[in-house]
N, C-alpha and C positions, 0 to 999 in steps of 0.2 A: 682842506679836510672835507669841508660839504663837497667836492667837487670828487675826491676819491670814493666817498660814501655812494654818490650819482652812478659814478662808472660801477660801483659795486652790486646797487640796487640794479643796475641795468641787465649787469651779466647773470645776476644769481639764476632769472628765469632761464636762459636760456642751457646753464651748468644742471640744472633739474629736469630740464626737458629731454639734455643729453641721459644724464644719471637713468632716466623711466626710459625711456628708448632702450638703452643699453642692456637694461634689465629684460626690457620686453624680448629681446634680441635673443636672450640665455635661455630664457625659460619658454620661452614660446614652442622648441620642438619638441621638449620634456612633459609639457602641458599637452601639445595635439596628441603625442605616442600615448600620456597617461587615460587621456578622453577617449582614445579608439581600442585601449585595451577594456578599458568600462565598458564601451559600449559591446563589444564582443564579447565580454562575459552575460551581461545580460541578455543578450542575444540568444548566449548558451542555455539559458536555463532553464528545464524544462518545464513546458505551460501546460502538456496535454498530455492522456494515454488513450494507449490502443484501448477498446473495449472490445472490436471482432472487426476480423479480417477476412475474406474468401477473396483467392484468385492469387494474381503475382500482386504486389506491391514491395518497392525497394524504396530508399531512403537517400539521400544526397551525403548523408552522413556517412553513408557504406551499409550496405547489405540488405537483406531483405527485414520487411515491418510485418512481427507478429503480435498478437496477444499478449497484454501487460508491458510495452514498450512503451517506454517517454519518448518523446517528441518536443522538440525546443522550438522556442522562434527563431523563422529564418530556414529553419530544416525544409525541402522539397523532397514531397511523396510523389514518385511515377508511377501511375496505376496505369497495369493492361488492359488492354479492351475485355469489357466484361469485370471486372474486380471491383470490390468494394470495401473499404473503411472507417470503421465508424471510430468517432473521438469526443472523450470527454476533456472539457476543459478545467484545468483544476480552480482558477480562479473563483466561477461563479455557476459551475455544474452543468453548462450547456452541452448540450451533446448534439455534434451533426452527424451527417452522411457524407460520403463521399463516392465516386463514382465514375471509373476509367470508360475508353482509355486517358488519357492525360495529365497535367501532376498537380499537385495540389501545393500551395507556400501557407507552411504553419506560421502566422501570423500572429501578436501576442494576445489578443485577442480573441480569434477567429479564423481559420481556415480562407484562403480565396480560391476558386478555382482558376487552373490556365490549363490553355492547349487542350479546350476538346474537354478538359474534367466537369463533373457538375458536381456542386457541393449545397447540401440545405439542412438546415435543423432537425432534429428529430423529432418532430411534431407528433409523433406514433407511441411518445417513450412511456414503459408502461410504471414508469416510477416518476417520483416528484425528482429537482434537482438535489444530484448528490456531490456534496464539497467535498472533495481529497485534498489532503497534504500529499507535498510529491515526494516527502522520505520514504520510503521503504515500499513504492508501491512493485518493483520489479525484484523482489529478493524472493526465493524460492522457499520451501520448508527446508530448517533445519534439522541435520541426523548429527545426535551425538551420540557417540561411543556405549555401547553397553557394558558401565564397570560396575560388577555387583549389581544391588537392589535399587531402580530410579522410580519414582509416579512418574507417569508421562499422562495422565489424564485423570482428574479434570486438569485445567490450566488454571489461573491465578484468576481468571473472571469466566463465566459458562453464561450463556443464555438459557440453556436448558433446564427446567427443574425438576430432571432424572440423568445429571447428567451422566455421562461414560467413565467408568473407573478402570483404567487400566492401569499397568505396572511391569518392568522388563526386566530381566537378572541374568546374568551370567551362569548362574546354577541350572543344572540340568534335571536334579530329581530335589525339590522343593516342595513343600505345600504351604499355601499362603491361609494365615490367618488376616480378614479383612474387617476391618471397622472405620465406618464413617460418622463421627463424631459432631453435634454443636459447636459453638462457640465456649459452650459453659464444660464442655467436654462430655457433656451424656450423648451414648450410645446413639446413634438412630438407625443404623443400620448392621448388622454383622454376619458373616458368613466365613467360612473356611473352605476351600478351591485347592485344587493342581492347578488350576489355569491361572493364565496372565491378566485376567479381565474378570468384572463383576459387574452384573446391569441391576439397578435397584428395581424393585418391583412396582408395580402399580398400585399399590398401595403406600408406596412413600415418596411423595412430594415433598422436595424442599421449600424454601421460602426464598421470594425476591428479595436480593437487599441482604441476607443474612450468609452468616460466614460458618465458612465449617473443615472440617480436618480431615483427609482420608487415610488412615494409618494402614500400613502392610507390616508384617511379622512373616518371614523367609523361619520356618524351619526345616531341616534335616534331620532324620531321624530320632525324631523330639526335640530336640537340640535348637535353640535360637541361634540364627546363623545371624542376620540380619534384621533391621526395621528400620523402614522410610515412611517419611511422612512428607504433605504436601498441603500447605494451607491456599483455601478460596475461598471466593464469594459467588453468589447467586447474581445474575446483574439486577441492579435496582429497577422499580416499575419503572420508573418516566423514562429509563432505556429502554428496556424494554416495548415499549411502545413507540416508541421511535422507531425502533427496527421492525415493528410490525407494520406500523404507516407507510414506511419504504419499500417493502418488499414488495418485488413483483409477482403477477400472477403466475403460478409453474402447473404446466407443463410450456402453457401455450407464449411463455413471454420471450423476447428476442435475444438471443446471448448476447448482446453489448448492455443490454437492461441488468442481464443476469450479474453478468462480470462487474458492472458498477457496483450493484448492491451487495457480492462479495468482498472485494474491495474496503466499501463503508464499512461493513460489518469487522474485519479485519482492524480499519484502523480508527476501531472505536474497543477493542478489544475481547469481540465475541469470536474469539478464536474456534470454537466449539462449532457454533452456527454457520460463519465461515466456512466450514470444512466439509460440513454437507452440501452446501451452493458447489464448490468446487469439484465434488465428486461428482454431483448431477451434471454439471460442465464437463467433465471428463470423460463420463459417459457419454456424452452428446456429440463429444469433437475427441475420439480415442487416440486420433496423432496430433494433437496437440502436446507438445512436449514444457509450453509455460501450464498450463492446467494441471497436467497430469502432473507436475511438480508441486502445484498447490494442493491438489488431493491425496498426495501419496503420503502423506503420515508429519511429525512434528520432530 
């Protein structure tokens, strides 16, 4: 019996050492294929954006690189001689240069140059660093459908404190009764219009921080056809200051400065504010067809 127990104990190791072997054997090509699909996702996923582009520049990814395009690690920029672009990285706000002819490898990081390219910081930048998130920085303005009476301005948060009050309708002969309301529902502003828009006057400032209602009343020949309404807020001060700290100087500041600080603006939710950076951009760069998406309405 001790002597079958011996040969017993002798073999077990070597019955375990097959067992782990065998095992290693199975899983090992399913393990390398799952760690190389990992690491090619993370590869994929975008680090950096365009902030301004002049010249050719194409991408390894396929086609050419404009304005508001992500950029992944791994991705290679071939810049022509004479071309330049500039890139924000979203992790930690650095923004370099780039610099053809030659191409540049978006690195996770960090930009490197190769072949001839030069790449360095923006040492020049006329804003502090700005952190993005990389959801929604390449989505254009949305157009929805004009059915009946909609506010399409203000938006759900304004920087402004006069901000823009507009409104669209399907009706063709309308006059609009306008009131923009408190919180507690009193009146602060009212007027009555054919037009689609109303600018408050200079004598009525809202308050940071506080909420208010813009009400429309569609009637037809006396007759209430429609009313819409749209509730917002003022942004609050310590935003508001924020976005004043950030912002660069205009006229003189450099569009990859501009485009960042649109951008922040955007995805901190001052859609309002936003939209005038954009149009000064649009204006600056008129075939620009990412900009002029940004400018062109909500």
């Amino acid at each position: 019996m001790e002597a079958n127990l011996a040969k017993h104990r002798a073999r077990a190791p070597r019955a375990r050492g097959a067992g782990h072997a065998a095992v290693r054997r199975a899983c090992a090509p399913g393990a390398i294929v799952a760690m190389a699909a990992f690491a090619a996702m993370a590869s994929a996923q975008p680090v950096a954006v365009v902030t301004d582009v002049t010249g050719a520049v194409a991408s390894s990814a396929g086609g050419p690189i404009a304005i508001l395009a992500s950029v992944s690690a791994g991705e290679r920029l071939r810049l022509a001689p004479a071309s330049r672009v500039a890139l924000l990285y979203y992790g930690d706000g650095a923004q370099y240069d780039a610099r053809g002819a030659g191409e540049v490898v978006v690195e996770a990081s960090k930009p490197r140059a190769e072949s001839g390219a030069f790449v360095e910081p923006r040492r020049d930048s006329a804003t502090p660093a700005v952190r993005l998130r990389t959801a929604d920085v390449a989505q254009g303005a949305i157009v929805m459908r004009n059915l009946g009476l909609r506010v399409v301005a203000p938006e759900a948060q304004v920087y402004s404190l006069r901000p823009e009050l507009a409104w669209t309708d399907s009706r063709t002969e309308a006059t609009y009764e306008v009131a923009l309301l408190d919180a507690t529902g009193r009146p602060v502003y009212e007027t009555t219009t054919r037009e689609r828009s109303a600018a408050l006057p200079d004598h009525v400032a809202l308050v940071p921080g506080a909420s208010y209602a813009l009400q429309v009343t569609a009637r037809v020949r006396a007759a209430v056809a429609q009313v819409a309404r749209a509730e917002f807020r003022i942004a609050p001060a310590d935003l508001r200051e924020r976005a004043d700290a950030l912002a660069p100087g205009r006229p003189a500041a450099a569009i990859a400065d501009r485009v960042a600080y649109a951008l922040w603006l955007e995805q901190n939710e001052l859609p309002d504010e936003a939209r005038r950076w954009w149009r000064d951009l649009a204006r600056v760069r008129p075939h620009d067809d990412a900009l002029r998406r940004r400018a062109g309405g909500r």
